[in-house]
C-alpha positions as CSV (number, residue, x, y, z in Angstrom):
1,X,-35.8,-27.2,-16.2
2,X,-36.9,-25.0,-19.1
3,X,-37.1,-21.8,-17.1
4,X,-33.5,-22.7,-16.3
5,X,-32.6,-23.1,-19.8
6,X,-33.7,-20.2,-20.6
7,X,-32.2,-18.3,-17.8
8,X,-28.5,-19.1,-19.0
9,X,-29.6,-18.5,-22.3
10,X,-30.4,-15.0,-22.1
11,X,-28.4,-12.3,-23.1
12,X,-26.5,-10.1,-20.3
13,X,-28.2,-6.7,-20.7
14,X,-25.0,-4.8,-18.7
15,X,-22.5,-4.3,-16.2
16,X,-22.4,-2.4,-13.1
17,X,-18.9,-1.5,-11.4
18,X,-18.7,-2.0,-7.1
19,X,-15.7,0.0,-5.4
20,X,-15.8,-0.4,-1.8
21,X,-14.1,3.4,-1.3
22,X,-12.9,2.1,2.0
23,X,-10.0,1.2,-0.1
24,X,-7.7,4.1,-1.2
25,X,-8.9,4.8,-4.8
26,X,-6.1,2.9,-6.9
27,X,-8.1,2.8,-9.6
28,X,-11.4,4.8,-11.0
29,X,-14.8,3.3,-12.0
30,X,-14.6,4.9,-15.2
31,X,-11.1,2.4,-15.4
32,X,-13.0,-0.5,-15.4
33,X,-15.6,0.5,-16.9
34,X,-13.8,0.6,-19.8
35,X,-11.9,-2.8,-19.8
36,X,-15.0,-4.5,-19.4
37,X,-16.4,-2.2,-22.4
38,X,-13.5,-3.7,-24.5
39,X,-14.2,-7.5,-22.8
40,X,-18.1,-6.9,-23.5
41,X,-18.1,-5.4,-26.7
42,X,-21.1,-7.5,-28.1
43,X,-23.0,-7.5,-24.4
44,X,-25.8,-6.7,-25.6
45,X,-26.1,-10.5,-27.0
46,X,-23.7,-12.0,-25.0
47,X,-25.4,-15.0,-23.2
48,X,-24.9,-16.1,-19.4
49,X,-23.8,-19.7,-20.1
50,X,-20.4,-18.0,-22.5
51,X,-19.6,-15.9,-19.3
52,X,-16.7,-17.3,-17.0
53,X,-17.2,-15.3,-14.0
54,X,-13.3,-16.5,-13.1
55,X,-11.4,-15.9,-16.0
56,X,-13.3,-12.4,-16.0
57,X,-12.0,-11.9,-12.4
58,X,-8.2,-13.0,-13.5
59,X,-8.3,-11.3,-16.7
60,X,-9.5,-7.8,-14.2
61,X,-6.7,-8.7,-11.4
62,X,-4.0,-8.6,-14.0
63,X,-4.1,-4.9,-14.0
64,X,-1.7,-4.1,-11.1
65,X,-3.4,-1.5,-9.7
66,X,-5.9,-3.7,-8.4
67,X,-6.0,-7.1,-5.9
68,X,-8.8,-8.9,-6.9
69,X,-12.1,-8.4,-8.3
70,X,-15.1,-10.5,-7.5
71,X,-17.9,-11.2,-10.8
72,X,-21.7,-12.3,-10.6
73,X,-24.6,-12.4,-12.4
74,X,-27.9,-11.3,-11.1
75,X,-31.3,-12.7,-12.1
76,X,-32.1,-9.1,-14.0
77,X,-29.6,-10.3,-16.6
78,X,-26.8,-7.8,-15.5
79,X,-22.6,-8.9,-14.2
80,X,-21.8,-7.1,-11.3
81,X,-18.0,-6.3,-10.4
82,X,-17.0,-5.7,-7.5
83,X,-13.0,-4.3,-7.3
84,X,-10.5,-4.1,-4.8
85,X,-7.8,-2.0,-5.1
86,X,-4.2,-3.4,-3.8
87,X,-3.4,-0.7,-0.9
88,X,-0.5,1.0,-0.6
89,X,1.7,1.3,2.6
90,X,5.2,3.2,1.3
91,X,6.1,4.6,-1.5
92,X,9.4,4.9,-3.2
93,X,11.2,8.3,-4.5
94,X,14.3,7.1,-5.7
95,X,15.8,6.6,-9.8
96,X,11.7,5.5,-10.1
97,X,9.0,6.7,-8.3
98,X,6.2,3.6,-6.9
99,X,4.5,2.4,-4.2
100,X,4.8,-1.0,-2.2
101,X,1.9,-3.2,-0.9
102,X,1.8,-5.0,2.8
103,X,4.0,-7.9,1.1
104,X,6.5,-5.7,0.2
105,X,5.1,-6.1,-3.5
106,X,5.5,-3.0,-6.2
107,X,2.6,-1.0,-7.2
108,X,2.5,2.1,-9.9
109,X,1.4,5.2,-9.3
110,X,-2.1,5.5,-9.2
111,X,-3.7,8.3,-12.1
112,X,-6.3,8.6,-9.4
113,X,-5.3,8.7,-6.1
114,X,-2.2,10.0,-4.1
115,X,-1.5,7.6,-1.3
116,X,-0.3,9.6,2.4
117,X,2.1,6.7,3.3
118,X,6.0,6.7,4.5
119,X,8.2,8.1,1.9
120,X,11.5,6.2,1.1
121,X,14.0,8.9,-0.9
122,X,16.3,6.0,-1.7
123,X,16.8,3.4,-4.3
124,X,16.5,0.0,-2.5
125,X,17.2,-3.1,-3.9
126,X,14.3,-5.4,-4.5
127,X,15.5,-7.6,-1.4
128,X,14.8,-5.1,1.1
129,X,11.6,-4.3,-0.1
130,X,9.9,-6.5,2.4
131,X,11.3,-5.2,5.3
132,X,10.7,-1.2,4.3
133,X,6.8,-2.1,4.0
134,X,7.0,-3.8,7.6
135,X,8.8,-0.5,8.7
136,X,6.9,1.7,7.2
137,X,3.5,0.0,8.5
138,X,5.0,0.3,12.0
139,X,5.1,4.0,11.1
140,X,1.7,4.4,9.6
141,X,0.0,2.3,12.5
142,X,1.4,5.0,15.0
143,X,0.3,8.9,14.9
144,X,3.4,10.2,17.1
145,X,5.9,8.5,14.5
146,X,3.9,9.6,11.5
147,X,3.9,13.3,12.2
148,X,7.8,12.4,13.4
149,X,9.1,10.8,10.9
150,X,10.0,12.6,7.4
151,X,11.3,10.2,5.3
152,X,13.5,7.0,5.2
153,X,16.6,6.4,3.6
154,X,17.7,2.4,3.0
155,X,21.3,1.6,2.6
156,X,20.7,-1.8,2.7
157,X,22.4,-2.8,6.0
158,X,21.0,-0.3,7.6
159,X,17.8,2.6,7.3
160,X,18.2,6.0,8.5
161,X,14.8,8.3,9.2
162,X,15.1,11.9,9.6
163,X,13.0,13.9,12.2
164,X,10.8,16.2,11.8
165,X,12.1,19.9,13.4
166,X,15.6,17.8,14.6
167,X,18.9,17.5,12.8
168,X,19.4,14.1,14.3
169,X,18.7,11.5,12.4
170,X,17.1,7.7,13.3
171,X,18.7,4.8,12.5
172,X,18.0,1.1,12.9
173,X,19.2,-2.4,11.6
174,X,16.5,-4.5,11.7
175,X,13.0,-4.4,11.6
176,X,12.8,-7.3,13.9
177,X,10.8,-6.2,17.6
178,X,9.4,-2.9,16.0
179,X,7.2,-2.0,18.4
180,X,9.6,-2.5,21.1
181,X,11.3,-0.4,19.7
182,X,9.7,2.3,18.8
183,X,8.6,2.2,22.7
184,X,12.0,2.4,23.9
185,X,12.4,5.1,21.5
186,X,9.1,7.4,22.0
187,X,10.0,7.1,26.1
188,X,13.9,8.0,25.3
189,X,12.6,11.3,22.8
190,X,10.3,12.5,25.6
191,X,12.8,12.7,28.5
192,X,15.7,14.2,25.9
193,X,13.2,16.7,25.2
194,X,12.2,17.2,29.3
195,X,16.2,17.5,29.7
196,X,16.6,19.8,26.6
197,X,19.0,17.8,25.5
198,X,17.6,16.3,22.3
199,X,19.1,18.5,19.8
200,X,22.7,17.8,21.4
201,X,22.6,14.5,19.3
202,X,23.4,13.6,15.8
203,X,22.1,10.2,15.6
204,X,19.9,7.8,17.6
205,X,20.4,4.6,17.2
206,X,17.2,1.5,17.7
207,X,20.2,-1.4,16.4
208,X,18.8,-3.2,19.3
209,X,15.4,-3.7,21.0
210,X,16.6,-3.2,24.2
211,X,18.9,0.1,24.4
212,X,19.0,3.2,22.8
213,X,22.7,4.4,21.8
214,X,23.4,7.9,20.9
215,X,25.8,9.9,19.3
216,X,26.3,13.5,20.4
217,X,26.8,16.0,17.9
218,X,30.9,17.5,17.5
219,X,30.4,21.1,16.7
């Protein structure tokens, strides 16, 4: 009981920063080194018992750069953080220039790190941002589509992509049966190109998951 006491009683004697760089670095050590510098300022006599591990992890996880952080206390009297960075999966190049998460959530540019992702060179309203993170994952997941696809373009109703060494451009509806899409497409590319016929198109269309419909170029 006394050792116990004494335990949570003690000062903490430091901090030491986790980033599991499996994660895209978001945000640097140094970062949180130094918002826990300004949290900690009289560490050095700080006692265990005044530390709430949870509001510390809150207080961290309000800086948008990162998705949650996770705080404990080891028995030599230091806090260890661990941080994980929220993880980009498009990022947007229109009036403002940001990322969004899986959820279709906004994050800022990172100071540290310059996410590879899908590019959208539009200015989307905040109601589609959901669905261009679901399309843009489809892109990511896929190494034919990523090296394919140069950017996407939202209008709202509809989202064109443009092709890499093509003039024609991509265009779908929905982002409702992705995959079978993108199947039907990929199969459809590769006999144009057999045929040498792909460049004779302007647009190829993926409005519906089971048909391709093309339009053929006027000049």
């Amino acid at each position: 009981m006394l050792s116990s006491y004494r335990n949570v009683t003690r000062p903490v004697l430091g901090f030491v920063v986790h980033m599991d760089y499996q994660y895209p670095h978001m945000i640097s050590k140094d970062s949180v080194d130094k918002m826990l510098t300004l949290v900690f300022k009289d560490s050095m006599s700080r006692r265990k018992s005044e530390i709430n591990l949870k509001r510390l992890e809150l207080w961290l996880a309000q800086n948008n750069l990162i998705k949650k952080t996770e705080a404990f206390l080891t028995l030599d009297d230091t806090l260890h953080i661990k941080v994980f960075p929220r993880i980009p999966v498009a990022r947007v190049q229109g009036e403002t220039d940001f990322y969004l998460d899986f959820e279709g959530s906004v994050i800022p540019l990172s100071p540290t790190h310059d996410a590879q992702v899908p590019t959208i060179t539009t200015t989307p309203d905040i109601d589609r941002y959901q669905a261009l993170s679901s399309l843009s994952i489809a892109i990511a997941n896929d190494n034919f589509l990523t090296s394919h696809i140069v950017d996407i373009m939202d209008f709202g109703d509809q989202v064109y992509m443009n092709i890499a060494e093509h003039d024609y451009r991509l265009k779908i509806k929905s982002v409702d049966n992705l995959q079978k899409k993108f199947k039907k497409y990929k199969a459809f590319y590769a006999a144009a190109v057999d045929l040498g016929i792909i460049d004779d198109y302007s647009e190829v269309a993926l409005d519906y998951s089971d048909q391709i419909i093309c339009k053929r170029n006027t000049l």
